[in-house]
C-alpha positions in Angstrom: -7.9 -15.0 -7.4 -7.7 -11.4 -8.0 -4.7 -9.3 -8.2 -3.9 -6.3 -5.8 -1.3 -4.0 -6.2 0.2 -1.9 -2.7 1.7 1.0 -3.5 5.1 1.2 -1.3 5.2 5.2 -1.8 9.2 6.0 -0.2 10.3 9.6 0.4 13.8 10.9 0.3 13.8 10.4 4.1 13.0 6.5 3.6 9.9 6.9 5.0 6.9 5.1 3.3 3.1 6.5 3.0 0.8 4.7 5.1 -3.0 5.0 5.2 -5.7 3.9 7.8 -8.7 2.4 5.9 -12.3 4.5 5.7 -14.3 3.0 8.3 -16.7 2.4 5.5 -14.5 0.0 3.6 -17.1 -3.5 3.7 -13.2 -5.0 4.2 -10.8 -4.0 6.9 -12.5 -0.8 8.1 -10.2 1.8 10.0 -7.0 -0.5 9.2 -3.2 0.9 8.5 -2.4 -0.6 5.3 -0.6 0.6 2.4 -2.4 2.3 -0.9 -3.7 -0.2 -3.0 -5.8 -1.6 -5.6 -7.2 -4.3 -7.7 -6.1 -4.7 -11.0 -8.8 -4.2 -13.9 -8.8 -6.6 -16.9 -6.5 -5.6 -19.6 -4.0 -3.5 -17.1 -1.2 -5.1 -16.2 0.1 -4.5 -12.5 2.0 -1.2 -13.1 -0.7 0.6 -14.8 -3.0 -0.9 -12.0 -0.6 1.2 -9.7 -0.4 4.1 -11.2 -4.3 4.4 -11.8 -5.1 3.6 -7.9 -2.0 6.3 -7.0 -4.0 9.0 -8.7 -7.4 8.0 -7.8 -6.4 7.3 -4.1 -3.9 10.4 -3.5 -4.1 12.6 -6.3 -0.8 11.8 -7.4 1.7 10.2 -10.5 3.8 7.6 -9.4 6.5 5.2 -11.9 6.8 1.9 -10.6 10.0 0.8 -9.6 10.1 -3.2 -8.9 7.9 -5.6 -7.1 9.6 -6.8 -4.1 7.0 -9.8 -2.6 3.8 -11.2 -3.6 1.1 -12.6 -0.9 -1.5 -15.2 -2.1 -4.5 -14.1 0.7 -6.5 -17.0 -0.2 -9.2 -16.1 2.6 -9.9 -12.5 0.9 -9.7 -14.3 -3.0 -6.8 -11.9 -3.8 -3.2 -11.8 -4.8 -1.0 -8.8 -3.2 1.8 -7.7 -5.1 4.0 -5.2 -3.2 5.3 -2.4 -5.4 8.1 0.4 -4.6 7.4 3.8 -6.5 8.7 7.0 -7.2 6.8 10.0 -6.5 6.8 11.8 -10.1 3.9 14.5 -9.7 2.1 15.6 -6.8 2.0 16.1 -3.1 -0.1 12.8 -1.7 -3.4 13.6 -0.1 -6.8 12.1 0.9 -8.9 12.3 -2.7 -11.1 9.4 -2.1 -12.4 9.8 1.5 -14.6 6.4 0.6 -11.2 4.9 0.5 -9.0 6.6 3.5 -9.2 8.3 6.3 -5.7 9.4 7.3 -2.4 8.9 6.2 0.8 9.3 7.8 4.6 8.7 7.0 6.8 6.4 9.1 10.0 4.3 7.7 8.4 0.2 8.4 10.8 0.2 12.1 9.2 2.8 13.0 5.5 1.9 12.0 6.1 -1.5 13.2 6.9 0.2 16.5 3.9 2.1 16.6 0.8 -0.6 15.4 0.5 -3.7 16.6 -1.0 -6.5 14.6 -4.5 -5.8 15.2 -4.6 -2.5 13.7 -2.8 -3.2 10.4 -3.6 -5.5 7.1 -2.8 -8.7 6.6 -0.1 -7.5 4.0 1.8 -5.7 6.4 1.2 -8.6 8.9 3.0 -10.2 6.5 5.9 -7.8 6.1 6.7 -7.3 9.5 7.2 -11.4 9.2 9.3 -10.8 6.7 11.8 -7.9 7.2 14.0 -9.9 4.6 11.9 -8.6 2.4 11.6 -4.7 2.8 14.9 -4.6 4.6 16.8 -3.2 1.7 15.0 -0.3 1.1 15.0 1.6 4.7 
């Protein structure tokens, strides 16, 4: 099982950074999911998140804690839900392979707006689980 780590990016209005998937992703094309990536051998989860933050949006983030982890068993991959700090940078498309759009919504209201068929599996799994994500809206 591989490890993923999703960058929960927050803004000083609570709102998190959302992206919709490239629709040339071979996995969940043209899907709202968060920034992520999968964790290279000898990197441990926060320098996985900080490399993908960078490569993804052009930015530096600092981890601040993990807040769930989501065994996707049917994908082979292990997602680890980080909250960040922007340090450096204003977030934008640098990987147009990766994503196609981005937007930022607090989780109510991005719940509100996609339904279950347009976003991952790991926000599937977080709109289960407002317990979860509660505390930091």
């Amino acid at each position: 099982m591989k490890d993923h780590a999703v960058l929960l990016l927050k803004d000083e209005k609570n709102r998190f950074l959302f992206v919709r998937r490239s629709l040339t992703k071979k996995t969940l094309p043209g899907i709202w999911a968060f920034p992520s990536g999968t964790q290279e051998e000898g990197e441990s989860l926060d320098q996985t998140i900080v490399r993908e933050a960078f490569e993804e949006l052009g930015v530096q983030v600092f981890p601040d804690c993990t807040i769930a982890t989501k065994e996707l068993s049917e994908f082979g991959v292990r997602l680890h839900f980080m909250v960040c700090t922007l340090k450096d940078g204003i977030p934008f498309i640098k990987d147009t392979n990766e994503i196609d759009e981005i937007e930022w919504l607090t989780l109510p209201q991005f719940f509100q707006k996609y339904d279950d068929t347009k976003i991952g599996h790991g926000l599937i799994f977080l709109r289960q689980h407002p317990e979860v994500w509660e505390k930091y809206c």
